[in-house]
N, CA and C atoms of all chains as a GROMACS GRO file, in nm:
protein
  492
    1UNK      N    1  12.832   0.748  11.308
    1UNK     CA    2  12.933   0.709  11.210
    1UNK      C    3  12.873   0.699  11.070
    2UNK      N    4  12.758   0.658  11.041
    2UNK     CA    5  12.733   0.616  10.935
    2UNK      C    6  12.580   0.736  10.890
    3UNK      N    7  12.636   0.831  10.911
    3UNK     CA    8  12.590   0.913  10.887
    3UNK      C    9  12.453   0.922  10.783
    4UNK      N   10  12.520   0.873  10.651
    4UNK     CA   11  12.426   0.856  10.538
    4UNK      C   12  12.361   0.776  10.551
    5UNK      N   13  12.395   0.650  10.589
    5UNK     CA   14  12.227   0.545  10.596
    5UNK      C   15  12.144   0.584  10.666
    6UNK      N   16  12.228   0.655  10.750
    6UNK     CA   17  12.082   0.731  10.893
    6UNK      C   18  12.003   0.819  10.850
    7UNK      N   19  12.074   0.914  10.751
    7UNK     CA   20  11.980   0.993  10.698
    7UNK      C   21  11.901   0.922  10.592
    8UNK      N   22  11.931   0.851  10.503
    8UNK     CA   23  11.831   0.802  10.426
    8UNK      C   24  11.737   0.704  10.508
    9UNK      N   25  11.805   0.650  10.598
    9UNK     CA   26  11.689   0.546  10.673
    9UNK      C   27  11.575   0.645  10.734
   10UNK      N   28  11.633   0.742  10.757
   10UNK     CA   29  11.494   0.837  10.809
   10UNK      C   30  11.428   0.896  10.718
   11UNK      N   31  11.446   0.901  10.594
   11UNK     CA   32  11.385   0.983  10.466
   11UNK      C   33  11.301   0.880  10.480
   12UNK      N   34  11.330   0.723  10.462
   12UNK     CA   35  11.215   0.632  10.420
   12UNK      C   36  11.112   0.660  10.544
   13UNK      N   37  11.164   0.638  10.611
   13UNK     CA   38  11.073   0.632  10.752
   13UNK      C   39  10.986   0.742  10.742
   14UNK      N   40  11.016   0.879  10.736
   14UNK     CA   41  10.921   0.950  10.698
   14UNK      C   42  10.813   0.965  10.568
   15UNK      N   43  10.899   0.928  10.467
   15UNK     CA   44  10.784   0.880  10.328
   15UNK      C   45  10.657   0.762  10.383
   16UNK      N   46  10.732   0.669  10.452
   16UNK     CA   47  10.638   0.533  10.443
   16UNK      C   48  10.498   0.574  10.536
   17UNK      N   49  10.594   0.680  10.643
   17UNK     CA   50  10.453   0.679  10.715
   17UNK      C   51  10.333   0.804  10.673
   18UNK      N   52  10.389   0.906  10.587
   18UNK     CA   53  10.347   0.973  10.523
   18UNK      C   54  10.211   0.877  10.452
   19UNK      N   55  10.262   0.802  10.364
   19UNK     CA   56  10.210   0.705  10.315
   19UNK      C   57  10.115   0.636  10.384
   20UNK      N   58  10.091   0.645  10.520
   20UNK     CA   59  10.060   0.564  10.616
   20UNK      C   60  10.014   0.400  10.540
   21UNK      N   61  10.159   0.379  10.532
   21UNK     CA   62  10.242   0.176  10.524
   21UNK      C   63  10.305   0.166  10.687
   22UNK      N   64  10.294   0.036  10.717
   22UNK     CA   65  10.358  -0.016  10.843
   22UNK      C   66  10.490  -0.025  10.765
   23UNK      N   67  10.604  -0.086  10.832
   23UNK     CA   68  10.728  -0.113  10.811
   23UNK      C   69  10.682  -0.241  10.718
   24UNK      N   70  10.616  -0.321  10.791
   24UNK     CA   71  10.589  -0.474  10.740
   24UNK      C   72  10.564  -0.425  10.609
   25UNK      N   73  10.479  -0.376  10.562
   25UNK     CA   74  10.385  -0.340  10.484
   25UNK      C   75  10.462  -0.326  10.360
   26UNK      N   76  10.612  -0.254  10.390
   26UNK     CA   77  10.672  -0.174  10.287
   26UNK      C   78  10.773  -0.292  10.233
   27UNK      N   79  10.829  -0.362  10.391
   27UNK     CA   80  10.934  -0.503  10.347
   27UNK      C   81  10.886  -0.575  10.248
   28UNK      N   82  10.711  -0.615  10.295
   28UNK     CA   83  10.700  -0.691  10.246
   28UNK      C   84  10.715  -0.679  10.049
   29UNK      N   85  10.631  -0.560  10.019
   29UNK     CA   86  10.564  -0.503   9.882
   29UNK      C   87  10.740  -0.510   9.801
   30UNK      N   88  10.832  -0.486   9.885
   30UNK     CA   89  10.986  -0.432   9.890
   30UNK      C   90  11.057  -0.574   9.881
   31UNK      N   91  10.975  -0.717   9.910
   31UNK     CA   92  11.011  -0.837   9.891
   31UNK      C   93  11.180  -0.830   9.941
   32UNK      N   94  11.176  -0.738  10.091
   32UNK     CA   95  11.278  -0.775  10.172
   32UNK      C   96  11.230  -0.819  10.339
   33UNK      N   97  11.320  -0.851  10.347
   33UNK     CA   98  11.305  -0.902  10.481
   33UNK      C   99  11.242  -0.795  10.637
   34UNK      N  100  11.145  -0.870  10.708
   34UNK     CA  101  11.113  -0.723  10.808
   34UNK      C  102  11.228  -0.684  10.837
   35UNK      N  103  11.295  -0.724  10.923
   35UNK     CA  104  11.376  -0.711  11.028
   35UNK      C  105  11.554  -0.680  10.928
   36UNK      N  106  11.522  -0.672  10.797
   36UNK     CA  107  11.609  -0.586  10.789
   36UNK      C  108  11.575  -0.429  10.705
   37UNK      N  109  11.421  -0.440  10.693
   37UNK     CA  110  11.342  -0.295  10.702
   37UNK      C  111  11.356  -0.228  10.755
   38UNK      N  112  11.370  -0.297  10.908
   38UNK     CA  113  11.403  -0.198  11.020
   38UNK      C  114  11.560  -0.161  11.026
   39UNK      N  115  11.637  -0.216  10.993
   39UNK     CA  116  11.773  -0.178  10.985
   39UNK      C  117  11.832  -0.119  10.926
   40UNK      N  118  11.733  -0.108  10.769
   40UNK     CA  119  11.735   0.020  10.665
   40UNK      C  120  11.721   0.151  10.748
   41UNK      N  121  11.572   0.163  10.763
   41UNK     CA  122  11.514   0.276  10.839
   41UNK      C  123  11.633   0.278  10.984
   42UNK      N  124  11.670   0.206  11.016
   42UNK     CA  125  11.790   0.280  11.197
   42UNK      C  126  11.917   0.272  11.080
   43UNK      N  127  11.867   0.299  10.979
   43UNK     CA  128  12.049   0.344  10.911
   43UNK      C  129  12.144   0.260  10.927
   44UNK      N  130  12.140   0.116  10.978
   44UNK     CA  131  12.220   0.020  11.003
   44UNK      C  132  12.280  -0.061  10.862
   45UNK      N  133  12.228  -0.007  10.800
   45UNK     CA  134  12.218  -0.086  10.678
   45UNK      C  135  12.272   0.027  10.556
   46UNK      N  136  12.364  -0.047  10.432
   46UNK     CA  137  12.462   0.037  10.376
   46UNK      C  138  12.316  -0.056  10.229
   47UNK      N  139  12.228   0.030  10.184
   47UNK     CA  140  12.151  -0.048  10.099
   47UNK      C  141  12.177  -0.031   9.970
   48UNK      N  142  12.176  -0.122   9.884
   48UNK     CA  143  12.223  -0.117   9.733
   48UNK      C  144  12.110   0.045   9.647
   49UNK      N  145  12.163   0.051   9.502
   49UNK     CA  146  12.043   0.176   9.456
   49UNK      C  147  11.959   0.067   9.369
   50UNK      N  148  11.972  -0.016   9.363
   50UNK     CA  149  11.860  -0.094   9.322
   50UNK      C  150  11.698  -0.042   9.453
   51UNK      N  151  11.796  -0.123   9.552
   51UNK     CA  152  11.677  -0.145   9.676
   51UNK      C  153  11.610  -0.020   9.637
   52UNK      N  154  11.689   0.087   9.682
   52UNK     CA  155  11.631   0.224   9.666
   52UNK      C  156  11.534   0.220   9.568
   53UNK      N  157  11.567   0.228   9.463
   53UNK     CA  158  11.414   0.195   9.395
   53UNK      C  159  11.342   0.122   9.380
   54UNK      N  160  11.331  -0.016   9.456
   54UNK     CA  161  11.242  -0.106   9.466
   54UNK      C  162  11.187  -0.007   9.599
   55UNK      N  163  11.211   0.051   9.703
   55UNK     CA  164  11.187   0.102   9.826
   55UNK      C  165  11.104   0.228   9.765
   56UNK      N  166  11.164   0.287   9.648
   56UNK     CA  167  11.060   0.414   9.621
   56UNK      C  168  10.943   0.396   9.511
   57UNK      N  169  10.947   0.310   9.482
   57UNK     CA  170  10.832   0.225   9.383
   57UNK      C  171  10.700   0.227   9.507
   58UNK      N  172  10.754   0.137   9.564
   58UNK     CA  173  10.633   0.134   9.669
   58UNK      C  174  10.552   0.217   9.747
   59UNK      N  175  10.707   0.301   9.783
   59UNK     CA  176  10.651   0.507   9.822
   59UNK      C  177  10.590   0.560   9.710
   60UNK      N  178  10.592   0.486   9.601
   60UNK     CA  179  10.540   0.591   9.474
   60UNK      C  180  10.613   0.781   9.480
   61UNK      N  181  10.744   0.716   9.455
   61UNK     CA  182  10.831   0.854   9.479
   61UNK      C  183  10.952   0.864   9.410
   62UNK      N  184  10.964   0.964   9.359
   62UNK     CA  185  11.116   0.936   9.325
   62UNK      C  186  11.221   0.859   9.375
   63UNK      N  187  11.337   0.766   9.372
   63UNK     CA  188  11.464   0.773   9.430
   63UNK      C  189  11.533   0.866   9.458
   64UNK      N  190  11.559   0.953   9.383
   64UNK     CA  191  11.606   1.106   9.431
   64UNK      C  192  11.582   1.131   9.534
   65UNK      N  193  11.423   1.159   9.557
   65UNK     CA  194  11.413   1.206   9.672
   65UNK      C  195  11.379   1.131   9.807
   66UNK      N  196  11.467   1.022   9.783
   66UNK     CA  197  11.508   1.007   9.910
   66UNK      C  198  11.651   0.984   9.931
   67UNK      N  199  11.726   1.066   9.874
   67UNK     CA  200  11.853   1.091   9.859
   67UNK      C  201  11.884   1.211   9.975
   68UNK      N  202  11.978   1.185  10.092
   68UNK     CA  203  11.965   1.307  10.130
   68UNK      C  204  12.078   1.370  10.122
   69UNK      N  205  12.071   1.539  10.102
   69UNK     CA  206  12.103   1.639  10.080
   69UNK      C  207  12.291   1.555  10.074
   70UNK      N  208  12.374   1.617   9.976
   70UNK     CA  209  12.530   1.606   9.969
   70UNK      C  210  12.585   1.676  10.103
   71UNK      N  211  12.661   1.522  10.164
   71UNK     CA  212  12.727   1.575  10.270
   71UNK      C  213  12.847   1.698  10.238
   72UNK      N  214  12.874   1.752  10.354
   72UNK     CA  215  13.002   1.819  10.330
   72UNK      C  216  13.163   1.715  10.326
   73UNK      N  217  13.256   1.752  10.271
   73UNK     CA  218  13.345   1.660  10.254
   73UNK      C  219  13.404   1.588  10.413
   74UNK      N  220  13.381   1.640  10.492
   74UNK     CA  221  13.452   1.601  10.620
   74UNK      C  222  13.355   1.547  10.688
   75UNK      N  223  13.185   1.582  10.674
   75UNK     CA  224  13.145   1.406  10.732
   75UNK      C  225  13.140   1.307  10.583
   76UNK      N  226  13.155   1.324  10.455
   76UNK     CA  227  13.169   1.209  10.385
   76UNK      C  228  13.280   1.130  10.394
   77UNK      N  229  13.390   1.208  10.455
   77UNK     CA  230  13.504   1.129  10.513
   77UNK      C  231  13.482   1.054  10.621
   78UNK      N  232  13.400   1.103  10.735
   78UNK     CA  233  13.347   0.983  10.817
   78UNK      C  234  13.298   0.879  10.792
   79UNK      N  235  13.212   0.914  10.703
   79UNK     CA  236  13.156   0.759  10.634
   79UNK      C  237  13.217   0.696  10.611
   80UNK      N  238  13.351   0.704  10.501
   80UNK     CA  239  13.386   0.664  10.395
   80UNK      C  240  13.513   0.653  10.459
   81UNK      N  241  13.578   0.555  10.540
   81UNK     CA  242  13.721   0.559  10.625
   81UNK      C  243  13.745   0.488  10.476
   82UNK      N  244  13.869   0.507  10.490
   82UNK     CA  245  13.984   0.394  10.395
   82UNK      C  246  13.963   0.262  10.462
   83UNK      N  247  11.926  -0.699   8.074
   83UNK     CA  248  11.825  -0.754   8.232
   83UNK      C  249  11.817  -0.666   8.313
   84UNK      N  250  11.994  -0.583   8.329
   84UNK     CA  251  11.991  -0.521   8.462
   84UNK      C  252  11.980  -0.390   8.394
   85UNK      N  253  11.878  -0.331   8.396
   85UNK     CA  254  11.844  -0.180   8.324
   85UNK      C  255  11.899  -0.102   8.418
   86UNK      N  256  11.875  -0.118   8.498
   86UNK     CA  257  11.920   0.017   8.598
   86UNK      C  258  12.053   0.012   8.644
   87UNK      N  259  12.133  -0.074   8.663
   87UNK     CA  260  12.263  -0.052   8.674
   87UNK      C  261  12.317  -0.006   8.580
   88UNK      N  262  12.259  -0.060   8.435
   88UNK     CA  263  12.319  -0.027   8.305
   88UNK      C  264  12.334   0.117   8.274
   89UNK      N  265  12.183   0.146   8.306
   89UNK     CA  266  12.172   0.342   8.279
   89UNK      C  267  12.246   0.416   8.398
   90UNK      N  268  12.284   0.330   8.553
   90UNK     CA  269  12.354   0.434   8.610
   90UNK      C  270  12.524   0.407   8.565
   91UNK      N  271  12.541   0.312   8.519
   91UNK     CA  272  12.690   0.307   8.487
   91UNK      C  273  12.728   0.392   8.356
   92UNK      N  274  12.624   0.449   8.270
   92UNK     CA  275  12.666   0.486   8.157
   92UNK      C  276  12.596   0.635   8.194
   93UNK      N  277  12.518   0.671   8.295
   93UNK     CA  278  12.536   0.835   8.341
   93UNK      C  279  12.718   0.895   8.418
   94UNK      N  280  12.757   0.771   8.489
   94UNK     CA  281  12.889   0.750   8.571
   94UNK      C  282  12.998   0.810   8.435
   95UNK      N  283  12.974   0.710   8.338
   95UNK     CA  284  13.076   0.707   8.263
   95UNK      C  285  13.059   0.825   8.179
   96UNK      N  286  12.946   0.875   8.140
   96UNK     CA  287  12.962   0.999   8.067
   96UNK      C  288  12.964   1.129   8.164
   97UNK      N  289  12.942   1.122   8.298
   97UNK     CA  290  13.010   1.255   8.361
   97UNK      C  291  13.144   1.218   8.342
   98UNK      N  292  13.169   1.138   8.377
   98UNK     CA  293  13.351   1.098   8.415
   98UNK      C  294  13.439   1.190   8.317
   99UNK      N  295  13.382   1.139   8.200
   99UNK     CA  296  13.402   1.167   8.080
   99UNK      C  297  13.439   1.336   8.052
  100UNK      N  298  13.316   1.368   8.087
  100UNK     CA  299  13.300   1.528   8.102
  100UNK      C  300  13.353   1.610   8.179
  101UNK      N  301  13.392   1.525   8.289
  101UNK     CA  302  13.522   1.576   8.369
  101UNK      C  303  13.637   1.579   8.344
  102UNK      N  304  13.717   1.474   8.204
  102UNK     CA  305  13.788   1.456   8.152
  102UNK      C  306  13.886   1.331   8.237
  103UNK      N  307  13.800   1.275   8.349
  103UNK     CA  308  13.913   1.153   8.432
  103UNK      C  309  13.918   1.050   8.366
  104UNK      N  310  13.987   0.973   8.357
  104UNK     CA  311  14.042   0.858   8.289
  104UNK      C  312  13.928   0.759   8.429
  105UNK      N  313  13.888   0.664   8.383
  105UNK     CA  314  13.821   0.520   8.472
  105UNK      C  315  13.972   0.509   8.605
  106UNK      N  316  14.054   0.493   8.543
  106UNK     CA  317  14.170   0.460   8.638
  106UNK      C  318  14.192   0.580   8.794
  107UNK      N  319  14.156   0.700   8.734
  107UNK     CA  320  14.164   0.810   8.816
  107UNK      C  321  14.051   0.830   8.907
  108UNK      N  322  13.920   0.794   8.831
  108UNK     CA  323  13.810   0.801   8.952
  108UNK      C  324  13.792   0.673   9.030
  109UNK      N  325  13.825   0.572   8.991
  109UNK     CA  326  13.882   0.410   9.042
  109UNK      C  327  13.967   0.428   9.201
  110UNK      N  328  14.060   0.536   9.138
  110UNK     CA  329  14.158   0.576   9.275
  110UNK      C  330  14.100   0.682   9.345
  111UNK      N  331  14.052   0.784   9.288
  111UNK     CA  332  14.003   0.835   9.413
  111UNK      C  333  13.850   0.784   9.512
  112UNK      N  334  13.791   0.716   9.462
  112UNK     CA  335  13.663   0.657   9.537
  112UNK      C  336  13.718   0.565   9.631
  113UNK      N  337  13.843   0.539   9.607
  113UNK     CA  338  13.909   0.398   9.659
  113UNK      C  339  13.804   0.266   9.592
  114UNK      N  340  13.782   0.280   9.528
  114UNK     CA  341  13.775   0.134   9.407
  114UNK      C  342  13.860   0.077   9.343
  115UNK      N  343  13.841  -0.078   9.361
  115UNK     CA  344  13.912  -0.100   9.270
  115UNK      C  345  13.906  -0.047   9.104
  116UNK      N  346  14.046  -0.096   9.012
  116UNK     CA  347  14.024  -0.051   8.895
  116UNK      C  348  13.907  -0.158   8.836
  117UNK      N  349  13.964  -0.264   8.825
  117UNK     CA  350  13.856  -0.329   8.738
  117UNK      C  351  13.682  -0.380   8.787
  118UNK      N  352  13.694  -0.340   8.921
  118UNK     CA  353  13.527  -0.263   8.989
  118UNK      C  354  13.503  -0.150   8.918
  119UNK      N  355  13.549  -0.025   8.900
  119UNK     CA  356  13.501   0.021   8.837
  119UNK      C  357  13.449   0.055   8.704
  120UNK      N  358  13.486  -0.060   8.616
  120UNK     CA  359  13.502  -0.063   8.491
  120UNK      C  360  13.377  -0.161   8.444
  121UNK      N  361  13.341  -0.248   8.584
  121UNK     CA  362  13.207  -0.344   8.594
  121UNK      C  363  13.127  -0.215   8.624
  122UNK      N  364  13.151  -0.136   8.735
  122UNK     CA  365  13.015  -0.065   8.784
  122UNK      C  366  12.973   0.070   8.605
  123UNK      N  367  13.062   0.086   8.531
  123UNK     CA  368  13.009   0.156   8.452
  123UNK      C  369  12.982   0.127   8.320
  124UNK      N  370  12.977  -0.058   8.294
  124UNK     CA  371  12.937  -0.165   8.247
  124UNK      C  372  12.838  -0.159   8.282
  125UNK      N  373  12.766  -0.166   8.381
  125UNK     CA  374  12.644  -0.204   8.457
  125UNK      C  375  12.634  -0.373   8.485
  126UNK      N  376  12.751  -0.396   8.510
  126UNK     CA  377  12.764  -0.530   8.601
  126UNK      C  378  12.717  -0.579   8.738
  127UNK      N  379  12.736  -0.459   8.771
  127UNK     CA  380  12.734  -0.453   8.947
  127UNK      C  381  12.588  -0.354   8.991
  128UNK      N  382  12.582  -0.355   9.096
  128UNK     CA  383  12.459  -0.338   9.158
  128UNK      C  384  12.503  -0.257   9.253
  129UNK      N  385  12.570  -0.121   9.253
  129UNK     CA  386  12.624  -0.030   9.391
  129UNK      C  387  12.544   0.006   9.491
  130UNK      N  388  12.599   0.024   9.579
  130UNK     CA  389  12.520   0.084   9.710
  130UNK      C  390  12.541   0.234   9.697
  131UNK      N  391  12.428   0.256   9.796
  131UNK     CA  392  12.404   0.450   9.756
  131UNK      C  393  12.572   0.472   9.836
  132UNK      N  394  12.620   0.400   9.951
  132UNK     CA  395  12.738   0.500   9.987
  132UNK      C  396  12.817   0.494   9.842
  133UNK      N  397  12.841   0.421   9.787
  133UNK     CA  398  12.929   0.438   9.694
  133UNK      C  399  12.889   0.534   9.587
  134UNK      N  400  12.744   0.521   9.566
  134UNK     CA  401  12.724   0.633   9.467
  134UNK      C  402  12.774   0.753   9.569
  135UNK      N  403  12.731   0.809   9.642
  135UNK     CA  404  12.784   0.979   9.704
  135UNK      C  405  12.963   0.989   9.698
  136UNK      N  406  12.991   0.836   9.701
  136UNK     CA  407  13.152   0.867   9.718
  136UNK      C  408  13.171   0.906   9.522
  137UNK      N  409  13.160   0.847   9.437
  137UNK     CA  410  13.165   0.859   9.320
  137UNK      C  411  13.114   1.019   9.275
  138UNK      N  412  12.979   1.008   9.331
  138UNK     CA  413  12.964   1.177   9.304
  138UNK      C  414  13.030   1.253   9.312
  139UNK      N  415  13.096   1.281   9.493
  139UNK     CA  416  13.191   1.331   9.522
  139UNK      C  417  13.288   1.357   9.417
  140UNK      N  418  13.343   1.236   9.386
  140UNK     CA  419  13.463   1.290   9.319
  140UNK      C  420  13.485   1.340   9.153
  141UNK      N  421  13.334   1.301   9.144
  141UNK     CA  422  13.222   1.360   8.987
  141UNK      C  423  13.252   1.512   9.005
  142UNK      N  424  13.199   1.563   9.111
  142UNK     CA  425  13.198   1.759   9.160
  142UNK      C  426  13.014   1.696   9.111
  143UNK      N  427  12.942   1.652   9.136
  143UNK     CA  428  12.798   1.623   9.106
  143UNK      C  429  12.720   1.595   9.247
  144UNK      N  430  12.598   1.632   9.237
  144UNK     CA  431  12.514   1.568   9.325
  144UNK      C  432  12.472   1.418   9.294
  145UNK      N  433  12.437   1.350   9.391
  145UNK     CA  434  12.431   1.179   9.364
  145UNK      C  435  12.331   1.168   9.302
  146UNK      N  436  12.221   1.269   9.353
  146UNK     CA  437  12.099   1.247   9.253
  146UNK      C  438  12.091   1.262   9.104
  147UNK      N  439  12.202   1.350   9.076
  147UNK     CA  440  12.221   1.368   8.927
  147UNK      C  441  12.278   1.231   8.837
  148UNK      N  442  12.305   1.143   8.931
  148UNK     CA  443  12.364   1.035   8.814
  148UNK      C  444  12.228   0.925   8.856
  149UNK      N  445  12.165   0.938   8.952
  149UNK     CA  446  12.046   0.852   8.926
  149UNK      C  447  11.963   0.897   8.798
  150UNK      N  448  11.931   0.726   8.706
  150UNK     CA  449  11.864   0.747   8.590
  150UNK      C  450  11.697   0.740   8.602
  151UNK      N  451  11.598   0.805   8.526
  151UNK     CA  452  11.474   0.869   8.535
  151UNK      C  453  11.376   0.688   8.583
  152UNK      N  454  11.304   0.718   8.680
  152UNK     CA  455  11.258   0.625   8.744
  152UNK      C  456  11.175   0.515   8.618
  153UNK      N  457  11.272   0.395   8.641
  153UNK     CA  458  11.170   0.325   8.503
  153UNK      C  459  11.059   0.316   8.524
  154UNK      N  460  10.974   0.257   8.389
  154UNK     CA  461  10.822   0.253   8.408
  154UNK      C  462  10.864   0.048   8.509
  155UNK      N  463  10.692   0.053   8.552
  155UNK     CA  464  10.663  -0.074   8.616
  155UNK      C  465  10.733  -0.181   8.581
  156UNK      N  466  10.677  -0.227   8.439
  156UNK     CA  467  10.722  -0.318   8.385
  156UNK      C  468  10.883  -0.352   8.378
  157UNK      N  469  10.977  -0.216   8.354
  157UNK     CA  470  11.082  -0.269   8.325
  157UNK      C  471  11.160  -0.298   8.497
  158UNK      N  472  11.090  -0.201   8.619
  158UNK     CA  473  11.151  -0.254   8.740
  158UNK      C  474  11.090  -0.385   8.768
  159UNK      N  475  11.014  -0.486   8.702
  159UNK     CA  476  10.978  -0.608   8.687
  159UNK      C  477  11.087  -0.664   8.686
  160UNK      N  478  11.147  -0.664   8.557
  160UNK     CA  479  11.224  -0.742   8.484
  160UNK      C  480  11.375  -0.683   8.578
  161UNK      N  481  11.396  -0.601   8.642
  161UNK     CA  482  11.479  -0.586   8.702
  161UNK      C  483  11.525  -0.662   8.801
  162UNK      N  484  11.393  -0.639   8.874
  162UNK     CA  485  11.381  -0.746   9.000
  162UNK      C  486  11.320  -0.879   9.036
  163UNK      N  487  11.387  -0.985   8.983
  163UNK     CA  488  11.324  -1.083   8.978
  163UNK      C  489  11.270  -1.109   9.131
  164UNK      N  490  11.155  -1.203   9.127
  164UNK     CA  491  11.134  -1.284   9.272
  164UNK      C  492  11.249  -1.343   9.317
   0.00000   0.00000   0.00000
């Protein structure tokens, strides 16, 4: 369902470990909570664009790019029920 | 204070612009409220990325294009308080 946090939760997930940071590692520097680090990364989580760049500060990375790719209009309609 | 909401509400407002929609028209199609949107391109508010892709969307823009150029250190300091 939530298509987009999943994909961005996996962009981080792949930057951080690129990075080789633990999850902890990144919450912490990210002055968020673990356990909702992990809920970023499983896409559970709808995260502000602030976070995002407090989250890519720490990746030392753009925000952009961890933007992923523009859905097509009919799964952004999934996301995005009324 | 809030630099980065500020610079993404006034990239928002000058595509909008360039699209020729009135605040009221992209308000309705994001399904925002009107006077939410009139904070988010104030830089009042603090959006979440779904809302930026829904706004893009209805920009004809990629989301990454209305994210503003990654501030230096200091000013995501002052952004993010402890």
């Amino acid at each position: 369902m939530h298509k987009l946090a999943k994909a961005l939760g996996e962009k981080i997930r792949v930057k951080r470990k690129a990075k080789g940071l633990s999850q902890d590692a990144l919450a912490l520097s990210c002055k968020v909570d673990r356990s909702y680090m992990g809920r970023i990364e499983r896409g559970e989580v709808n995260i502000t664009v602030e976070k995002l760049y407090r989250i890519a500060n720490t990746l030392e990375c753009e925000p952009k790019s961890l933007l992923p790719e523009t859905l097509h209009l009919h799964e952004l309609a999934s996301d995005f029920p009324d």
